[in-house]
C-alpha positions in Angstrom: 0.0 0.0 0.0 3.0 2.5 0.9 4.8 2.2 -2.5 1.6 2.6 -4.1 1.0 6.0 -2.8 4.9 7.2 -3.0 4.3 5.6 -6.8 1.6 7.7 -7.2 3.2 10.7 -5.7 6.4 10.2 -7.7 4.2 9.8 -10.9 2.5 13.2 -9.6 5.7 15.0 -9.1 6.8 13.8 -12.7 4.0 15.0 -14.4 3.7 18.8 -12.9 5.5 21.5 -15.3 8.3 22.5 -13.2 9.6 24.5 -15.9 7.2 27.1 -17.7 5.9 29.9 -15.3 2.4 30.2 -15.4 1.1 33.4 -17.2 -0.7 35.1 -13.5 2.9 35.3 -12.1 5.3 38.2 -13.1 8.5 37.2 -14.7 11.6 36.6 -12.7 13.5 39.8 -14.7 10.6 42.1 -13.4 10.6 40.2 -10.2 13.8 40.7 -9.4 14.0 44.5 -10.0 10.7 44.9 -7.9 12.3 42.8 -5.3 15.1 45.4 -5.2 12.6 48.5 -5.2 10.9 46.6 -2.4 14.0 46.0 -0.2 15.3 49.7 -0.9 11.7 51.2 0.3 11.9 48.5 3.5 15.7 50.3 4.2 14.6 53.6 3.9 11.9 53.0 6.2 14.1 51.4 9.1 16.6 54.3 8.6 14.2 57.1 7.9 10.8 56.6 8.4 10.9 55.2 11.8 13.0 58.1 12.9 10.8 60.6 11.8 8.9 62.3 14.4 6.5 64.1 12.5 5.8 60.7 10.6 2.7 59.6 13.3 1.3 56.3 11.4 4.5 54.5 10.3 3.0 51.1 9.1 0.6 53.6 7.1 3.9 55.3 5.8 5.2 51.5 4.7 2.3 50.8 3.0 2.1 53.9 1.3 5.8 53.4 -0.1 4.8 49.9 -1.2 2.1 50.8 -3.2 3.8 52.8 -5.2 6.3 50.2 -5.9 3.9 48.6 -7.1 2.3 51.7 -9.2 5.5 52.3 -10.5 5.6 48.8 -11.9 2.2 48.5 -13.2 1.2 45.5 -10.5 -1.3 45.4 -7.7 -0.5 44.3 -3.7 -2.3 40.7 -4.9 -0.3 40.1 -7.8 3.1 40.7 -5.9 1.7 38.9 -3.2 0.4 35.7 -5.3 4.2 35.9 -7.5 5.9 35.8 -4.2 4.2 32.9 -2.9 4.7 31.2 -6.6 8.7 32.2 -6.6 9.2 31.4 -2.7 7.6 27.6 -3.5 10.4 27.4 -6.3 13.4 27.5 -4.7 15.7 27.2 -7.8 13.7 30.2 -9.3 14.4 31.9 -6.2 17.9 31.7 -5.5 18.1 33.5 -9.3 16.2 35.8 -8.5 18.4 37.0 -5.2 21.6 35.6 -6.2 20.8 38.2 -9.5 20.1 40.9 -6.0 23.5 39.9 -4.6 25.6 40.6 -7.8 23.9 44.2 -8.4 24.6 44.7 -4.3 28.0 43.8 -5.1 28.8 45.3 -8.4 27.0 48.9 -6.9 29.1 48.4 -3.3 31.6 50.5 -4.3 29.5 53.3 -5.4 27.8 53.3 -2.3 30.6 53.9 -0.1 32.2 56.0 -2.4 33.6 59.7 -0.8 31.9 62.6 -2.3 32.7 65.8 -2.0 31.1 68.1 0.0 29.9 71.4 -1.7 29.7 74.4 -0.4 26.9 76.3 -0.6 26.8 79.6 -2.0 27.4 82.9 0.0 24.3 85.5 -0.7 25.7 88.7 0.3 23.8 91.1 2.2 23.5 94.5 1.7 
């Protein structure tokens, strides 16, 4: 009875198309650059945002930078949320997808820490 059902479940696993992503979820090249906008917003809100003391609802404030991530990338809250769930269940999808995050970190590291130099503002003179 056992290798029956871990027949059938092989059999199942065989027959699923682990390879084509269906056409609801977005594509891992527009996944992976609203992944980035997503973890820039989420950094600029534990530097910035939770800081601010004129910023009162700061969750509100998260969600607000969120959705427009999302404006700016022509999805909605469900169909990030629903790609997410696709890409996190495929772990080989994944692991492109922030591997592809972790060379662009890399590659831009040095431009991050860069020294810039500091301008001086200009002098208005007063009469």
């Amino acid at each position: 009875m056992k290798k029956g059902i871990v027949f059938s479940l092989f059999v199942l696993a065989a027959c699923s198309n682990r390879t084509g992503i269906p056409n609801d979820i977005i594509p891992p090249d527009s996944m992976q650059k609203i992944m980035l906008d997503v973890i820039t917003a989420d950094q600029y809100a534990s530097i910035y945002i939770k800081k601010d003391s004129l910023q009162r609802d700061k969750v509100k404030a998260n969600q607000d930078l969120l959705e427009a991530i999302f404006k700016i990338h022509h999805i909605t809250r469900q169909d990030f949320q629903v790609s997410l769930r696709f890409y996190e269940s495929r772990p080989d999808l994944n692991k492109k997808i922030f591997d592809s995050l972790a060379a662009y970190a890399n590659r831009h590291r040095p431009d991050l820490y860069r020294s810039r130099p500091i301008t001086k503002p200009k002098l208005i003179p007063v009469k």
